[in-house]
N, C-alpha and C positions, 0 to 999 in steps of 0.2 A: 612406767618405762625406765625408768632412773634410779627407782627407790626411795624417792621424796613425792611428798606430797603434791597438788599443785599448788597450795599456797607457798611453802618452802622451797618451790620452782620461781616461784614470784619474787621471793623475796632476793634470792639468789643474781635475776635476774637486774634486778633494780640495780641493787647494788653494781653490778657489772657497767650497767649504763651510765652510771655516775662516774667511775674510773675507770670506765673498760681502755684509754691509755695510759695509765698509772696504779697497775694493780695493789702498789703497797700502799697510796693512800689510804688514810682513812674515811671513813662514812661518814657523818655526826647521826647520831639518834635519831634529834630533833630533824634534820632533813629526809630522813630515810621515812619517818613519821608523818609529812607532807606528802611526799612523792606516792606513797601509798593510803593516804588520807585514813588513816590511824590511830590512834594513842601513841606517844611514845613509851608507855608502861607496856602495852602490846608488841612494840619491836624490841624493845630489851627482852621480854620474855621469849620471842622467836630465834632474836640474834644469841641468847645463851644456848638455845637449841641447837642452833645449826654449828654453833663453839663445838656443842660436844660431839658431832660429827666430823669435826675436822673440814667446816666449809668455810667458815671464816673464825679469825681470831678477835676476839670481844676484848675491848676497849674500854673498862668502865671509866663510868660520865662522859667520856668522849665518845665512843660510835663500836666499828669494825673495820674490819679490812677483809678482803678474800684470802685464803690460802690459796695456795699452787691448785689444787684439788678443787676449790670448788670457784676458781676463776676457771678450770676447765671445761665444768659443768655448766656454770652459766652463760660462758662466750659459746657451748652448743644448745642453750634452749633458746637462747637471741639466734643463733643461726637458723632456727628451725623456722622462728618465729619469718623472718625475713623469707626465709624461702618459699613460707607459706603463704606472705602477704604477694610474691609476684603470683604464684601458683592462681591463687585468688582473683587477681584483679587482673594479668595479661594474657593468661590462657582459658581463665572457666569465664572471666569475664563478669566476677559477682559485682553488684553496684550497690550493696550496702556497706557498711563499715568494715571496711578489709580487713582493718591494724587489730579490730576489736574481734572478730573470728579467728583470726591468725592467732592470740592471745589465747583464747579459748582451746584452738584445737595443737597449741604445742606441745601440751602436756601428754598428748597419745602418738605422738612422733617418736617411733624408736628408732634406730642406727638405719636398720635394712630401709626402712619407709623414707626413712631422710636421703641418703643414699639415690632411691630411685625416682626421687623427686629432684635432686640437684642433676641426675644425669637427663631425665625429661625437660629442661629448662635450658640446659646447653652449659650445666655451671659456672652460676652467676655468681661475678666478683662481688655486685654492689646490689644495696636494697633499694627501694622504689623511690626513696628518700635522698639516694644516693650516696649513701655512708655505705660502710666497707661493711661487708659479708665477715664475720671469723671466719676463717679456714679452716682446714681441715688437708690430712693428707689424700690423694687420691691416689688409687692403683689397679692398674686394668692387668694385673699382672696373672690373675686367675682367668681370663676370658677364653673361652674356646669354645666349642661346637654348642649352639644353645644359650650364650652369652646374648644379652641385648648391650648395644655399644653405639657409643655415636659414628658417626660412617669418618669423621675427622679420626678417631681412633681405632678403626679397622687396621689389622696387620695385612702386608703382605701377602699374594695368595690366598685369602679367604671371599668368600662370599657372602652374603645376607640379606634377607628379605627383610623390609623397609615395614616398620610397622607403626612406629610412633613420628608425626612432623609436627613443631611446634613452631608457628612464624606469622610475619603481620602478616597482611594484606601485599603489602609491597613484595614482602621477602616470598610469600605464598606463587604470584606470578616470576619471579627470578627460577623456583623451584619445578615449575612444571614446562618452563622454558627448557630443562637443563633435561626435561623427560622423566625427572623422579616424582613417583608418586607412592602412596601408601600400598603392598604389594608389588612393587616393583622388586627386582634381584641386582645386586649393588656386588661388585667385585670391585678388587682393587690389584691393581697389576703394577708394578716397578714406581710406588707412590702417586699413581692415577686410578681416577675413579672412573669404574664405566656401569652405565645403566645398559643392559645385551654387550653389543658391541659399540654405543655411543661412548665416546668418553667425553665429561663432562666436569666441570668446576664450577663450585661454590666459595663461598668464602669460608675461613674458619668456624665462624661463628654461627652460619648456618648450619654447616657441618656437624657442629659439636647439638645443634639441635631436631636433628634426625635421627632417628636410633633403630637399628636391623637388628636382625635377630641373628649371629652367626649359624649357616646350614655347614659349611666348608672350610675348615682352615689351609689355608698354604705349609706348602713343604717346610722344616726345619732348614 
């Protein structure tokens, strides 16, 4: 998906978790060689690898550090990773080692898939952990007839049919109080949302975790 390997996804990624708030630190070998239970004669040989990629700059006898380039790569295989650990554990609801499947399955996470996995989720600032999600820019700036959108980001005069709801228990009864359910038709008129003719409110957050399929856009 990236053009690395997963092991030089790993390795990428480690490093990031060690300064992901200080990217011009350095790594030391020896730690990088722990943290991945290692050789340190097998991270100098990865770390000169990924040098000649232009993912990090080698430090010899001392370690590395990320370049601009491949802190960008890594703060997005840690995002994927994060995304996929809620994915996991608050929607499908798996109950064996979330952190260690989420590891596994980052490395088949491409943009689109990342993409419609943070807009299923309601776009999540923070991981299960509750550290910070990297970001990412987001832009609903292509949406129109056929787009799937959260109903918090529905324009204006459009319409859309309700196909994906992602919410607790709690949030699930607030949701069917409000009349929305999965095929329901969701307009939004003068920044009010109405299910037929009910108009109805959610909060942000649930909103952002409902997503319709746009059938109708609103007038320019």
């Amino acid at each position: 998906m990236t053009g690395f390997s997963e092991i030089e996804e790993m390795y990428l990624k480690r490093i990031f978790e060690v300064h992901s708030d200080t990217p011009d630190a350095i790594v030391k070998t020896t730690q990088l060689a722990d943290i991945m239970n290692i050789s340190p004669a097998s991270v100098t040989e990865m770390v000169q690898r990924l040098s000649e990629r232009d993912m990090v700059t080698h430090i010899p006898y001392r370690g590395c550090r990320l370049t601009p380039s491949g802190f960008q790569l890594a703060a997005r295989i840690k995002r994927r990773e994060c995304l996929l650990e809620i994915l996991l554990g608050d929607v499908i609801g798996y109950k064996g080692d979330v952190k260690e499947v989420a590891c596994k399955m980052e490395h088949a996470v491409g943009e689109e898939l990342e993409a419609t996995i943070d807009m299923l989720l309601g776009f999540p600032e923070n991981a299960p952990d509750g550290s910070r999600i990297p970001s990412v820019d987001r832009s609903f700036e292509q949406s129109g007839i056929g787009s799937l959108l959260p109903l918090a980001s529905l324009p204006n005069g459009a319409s859309a049919l309700v196909e994906i709801i992602v919410s607790s228990d709690i949030e699930s009864v607030t949701i069917r109080e409000a009349g929305v359910g999965v095929g329901s038709i969701i307009t939004k008129i003068d920044d009010s949302l109405f299910c037929g003719e009910r108009q109805f409110e959610l909060s942000t957050e649930m909103s952002m975790r409902i997503l319709a399929r746009v059938s109708v856009m609103g007038a320019e």
